[in-house]
N, C-alpha and C positions, 0 to 999 in steps of 0.2 A: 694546614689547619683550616684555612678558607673553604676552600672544596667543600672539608668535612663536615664545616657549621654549614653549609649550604644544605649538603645532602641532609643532615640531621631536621632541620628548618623544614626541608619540603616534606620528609616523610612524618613528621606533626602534623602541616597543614593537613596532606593525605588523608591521613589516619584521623582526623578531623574530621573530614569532608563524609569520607566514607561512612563515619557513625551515623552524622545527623540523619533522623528520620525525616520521612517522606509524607507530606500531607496532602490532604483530596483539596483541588483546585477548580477543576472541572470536573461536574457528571452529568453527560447527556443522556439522556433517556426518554422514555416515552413520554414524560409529563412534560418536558423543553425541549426536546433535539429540534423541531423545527425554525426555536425562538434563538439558535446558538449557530445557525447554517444558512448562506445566501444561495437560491439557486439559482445559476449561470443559466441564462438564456442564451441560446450563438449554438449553430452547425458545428460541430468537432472538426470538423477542414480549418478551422482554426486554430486547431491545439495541435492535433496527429493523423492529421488528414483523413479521419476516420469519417463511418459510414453512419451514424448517428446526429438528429438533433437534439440537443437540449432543449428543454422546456420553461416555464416559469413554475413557480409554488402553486398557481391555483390551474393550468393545465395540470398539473403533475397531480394535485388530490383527485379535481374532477374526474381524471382518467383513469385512476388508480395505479399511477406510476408512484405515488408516494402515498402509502400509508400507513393507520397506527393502529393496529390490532393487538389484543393478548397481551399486551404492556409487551408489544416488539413495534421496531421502527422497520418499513420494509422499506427499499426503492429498488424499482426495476424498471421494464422495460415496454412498448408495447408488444404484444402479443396476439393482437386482434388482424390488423390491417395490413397490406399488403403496399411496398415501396416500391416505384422503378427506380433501377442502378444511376439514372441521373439526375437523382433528389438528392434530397441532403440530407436523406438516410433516414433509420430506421426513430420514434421518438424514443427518447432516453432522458435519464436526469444526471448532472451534476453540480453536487452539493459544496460549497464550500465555506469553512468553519468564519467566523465574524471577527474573533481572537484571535491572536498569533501567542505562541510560546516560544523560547531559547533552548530550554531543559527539560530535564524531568524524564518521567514514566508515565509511558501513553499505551494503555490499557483498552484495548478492544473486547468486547467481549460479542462474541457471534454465535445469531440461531441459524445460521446459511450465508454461505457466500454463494457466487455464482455458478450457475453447471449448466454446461451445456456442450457441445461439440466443435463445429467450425463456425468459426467467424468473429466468435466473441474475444473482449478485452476490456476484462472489468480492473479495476483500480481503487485500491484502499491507499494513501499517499499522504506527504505531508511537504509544503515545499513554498517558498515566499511568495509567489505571484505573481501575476504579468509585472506589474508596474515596479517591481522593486529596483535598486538598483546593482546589487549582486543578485545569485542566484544561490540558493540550497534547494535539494532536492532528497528524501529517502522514501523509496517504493517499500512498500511495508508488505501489501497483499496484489499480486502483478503477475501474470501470463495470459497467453491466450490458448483460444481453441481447446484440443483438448489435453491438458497439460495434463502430469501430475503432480511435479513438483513446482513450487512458488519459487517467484525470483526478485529478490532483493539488489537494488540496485542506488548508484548513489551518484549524485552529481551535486559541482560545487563549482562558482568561479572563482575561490581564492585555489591557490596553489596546494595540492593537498595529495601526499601519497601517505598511506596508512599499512601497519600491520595486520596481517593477518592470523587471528589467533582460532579462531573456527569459521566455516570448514577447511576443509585441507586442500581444495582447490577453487581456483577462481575463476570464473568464466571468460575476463577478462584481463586486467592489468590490477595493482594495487595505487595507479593513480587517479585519482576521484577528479579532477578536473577536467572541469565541462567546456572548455574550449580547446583541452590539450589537441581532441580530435574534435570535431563536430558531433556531439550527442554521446561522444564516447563513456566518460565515469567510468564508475567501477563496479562488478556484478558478481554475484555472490548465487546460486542454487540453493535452496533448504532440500532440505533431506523429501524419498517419495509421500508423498498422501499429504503434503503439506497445498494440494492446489486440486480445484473444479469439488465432484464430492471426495474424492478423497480425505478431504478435510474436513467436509461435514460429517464424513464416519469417524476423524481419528478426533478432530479437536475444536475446540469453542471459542479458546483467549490464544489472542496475540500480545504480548507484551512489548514496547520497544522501548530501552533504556538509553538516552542521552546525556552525555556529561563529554567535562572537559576531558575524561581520560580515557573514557572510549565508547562503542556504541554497541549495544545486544541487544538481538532480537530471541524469546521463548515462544513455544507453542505448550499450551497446555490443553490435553483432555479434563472434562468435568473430574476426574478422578486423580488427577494433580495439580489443580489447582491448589495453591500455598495457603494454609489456612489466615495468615496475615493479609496475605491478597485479598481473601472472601472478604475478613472484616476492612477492609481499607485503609488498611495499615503495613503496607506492604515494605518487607526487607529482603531485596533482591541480592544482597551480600548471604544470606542464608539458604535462601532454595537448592535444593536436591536436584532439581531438573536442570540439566545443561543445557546452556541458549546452543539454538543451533547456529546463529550467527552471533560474532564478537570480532571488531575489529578496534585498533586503539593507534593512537597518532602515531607517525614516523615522521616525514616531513609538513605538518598540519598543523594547526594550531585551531582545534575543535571548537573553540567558543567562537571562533571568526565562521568558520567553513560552515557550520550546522547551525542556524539560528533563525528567530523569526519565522516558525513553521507556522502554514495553517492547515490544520486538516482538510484533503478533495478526496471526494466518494464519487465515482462516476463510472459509467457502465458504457461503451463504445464499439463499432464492429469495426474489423477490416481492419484499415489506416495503415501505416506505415512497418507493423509488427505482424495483426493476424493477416493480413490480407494478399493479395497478388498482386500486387506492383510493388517493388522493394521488399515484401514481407515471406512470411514462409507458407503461406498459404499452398505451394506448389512444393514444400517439404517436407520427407520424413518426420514424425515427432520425434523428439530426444530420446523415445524407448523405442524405436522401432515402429511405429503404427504409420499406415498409410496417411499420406500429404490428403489434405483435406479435398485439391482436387480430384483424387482419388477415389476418398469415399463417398462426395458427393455426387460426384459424375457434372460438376458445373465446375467451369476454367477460371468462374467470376468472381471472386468474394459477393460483392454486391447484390447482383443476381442472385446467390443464395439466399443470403440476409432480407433479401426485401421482398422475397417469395416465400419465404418460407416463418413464417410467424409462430406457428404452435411448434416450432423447437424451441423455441427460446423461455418458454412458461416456467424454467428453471432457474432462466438466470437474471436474480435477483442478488442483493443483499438483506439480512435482515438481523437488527441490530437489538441485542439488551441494551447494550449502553457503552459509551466510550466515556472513558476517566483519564485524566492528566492526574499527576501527584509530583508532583516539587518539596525540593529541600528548603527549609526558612532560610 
């Protein structure tokens, strides 16, 4: 009988939990996104040994690496000037949120992510910090070069192996623990057209759902978007569209492993993932296409990056607005 008032107990709370609606927390947009976001000055050889500097807020306006047209938030890259490969890269910006959250429904909404070919590694993310004292990590919008598919990825220092309930293969392990290996976590592919333009032709909103009983990521075109979503009033226990990603605890305990995010927006070349030292710059892409050495005819990541500027006039970000929504 014990067991069964147990299990009876928890499926109340559940069935609880799951009802309450979701109310708007944050909305950053064109009238605050810059009053809601610090921008990181420091060389990215600091983060991923990338080929990129960061800038300050008023570098970044003056240059027009950050700005606010058409009621869109843009941040990109420069485009203009030309790097040697033994600078500290190309200038770029990284943004990061002021707030932190545990929970909730973190709603992207995008007029462009980045496009471009070799060298790039832009980053939509949400993760505690340098200074924290554990770590959480979830890659929301993540590859490089010329990808098609996004890659979602997760790291944690509590102890954490997760189910996997979509998609049906994992690029890696199902255990999210970021010291099991060095940088290891766990990695997840979204389905093709989810990354570079591909996604600017298929979709606009990125949704990511965080709770204690599991985590989903949706891609929406303007044409399914959930009509409760539009008005901000969103019930994700209802939508028709299937996350393409949905993983839920196994050995975890979600409210420890995933908490304290802040949102980082940031745009980087090379480093450790696009580039030619450690990275796949000298790789096949995952469908077949020639290694970026290949089709640039340059052995160097950097070299390309800091020679070649009017490739890059594509890859930007440019944002309607990011919303959090939390349960009371």
């Amino acid at each position: 009988m014990y067991p069964n008032a147990i299990f009876v107990g928890f499926a109340l709370v559940s069935t609880t939990v799951a009802q309450t609606p979701y109310g708007l927390t944050w909305n950053f947009n064109s009238s605050n996104f810059f009053d809601n976001f610090n921008f990181v000055e420091a060389p990215d050889s600091a983060f991923t040994n990338g080929f990129a500097k960061y800038v300050s807020q008023d570098k970044a306006e003056s240059n027009g690496l950050a700005t606010i047209a058409d009621s869109k938030v843009r941040l990109g890259v420069d485009t203009t000037n030309n790097y040697a490969a033994s600078s500290t890269g190309r200038e770029s910006v990284r943004l990061q949120s002021r707030e932190s959250f545990d929970n909730g429904l973190l709603v992207a909404d995008f007029a462009h992510i980045p496009v471009s070919g070799c060298g790039m590694w832009p980053a939509f993310w949400i993760y505690q910090g340098e200074t924290s004292s554990s770590y959480s990590e979830i890659d929301i919008i993540e590859n490089v070069n010329g990808e098609s598919r996004n890659s979602h990825s997760f790291y944690t220092s509590e102890k954490c192996t997760v189910n996997r309930v979509i998609p049906d293969v994992s690029e890696r392990t199902e255990d999210c623990t970021y010291d099991r290996e060095p940088g290891q976590g766990c990695s997840y592919m979204a389905h093709e057209g989810t990354f570079n333009q591909g996604f600017n032709d298929n979709y606009s909103i990125v949704a990511t759902q965080i709770e204690s009983d599991g985590i989903k990521i949706w891609y929406f075109n303007e044409d399914e978007v959930p009509e409760d979503l539009r008005w901000d009033n969103p019930a994700p226990q209802d939508w028709s569209v299937e996350p393409s990603l949905h993983i839920t605890p196994d050995d975890c305990d979600f409210d420890r492993a995933w908490r304290l995010f802040h949102i980082v927006i940031n745009i980087t070349f090379c480093g450790g993932w696009a580039g030619d030292i450690g990275g796949v710059w000298n790789n096949p892409g995952t469908l077949g296409e020639k290694s970026c050495a290949a089709q640039t005819g340059q052995v160097s990541c950097k070299a390309w990056v800091g020679e070649n500027p009017g490739d890059f006039e594509d890859t930007y970000f440019e944002f309607n607005s990011i919303k959090l929504f939390q349960r009371s």
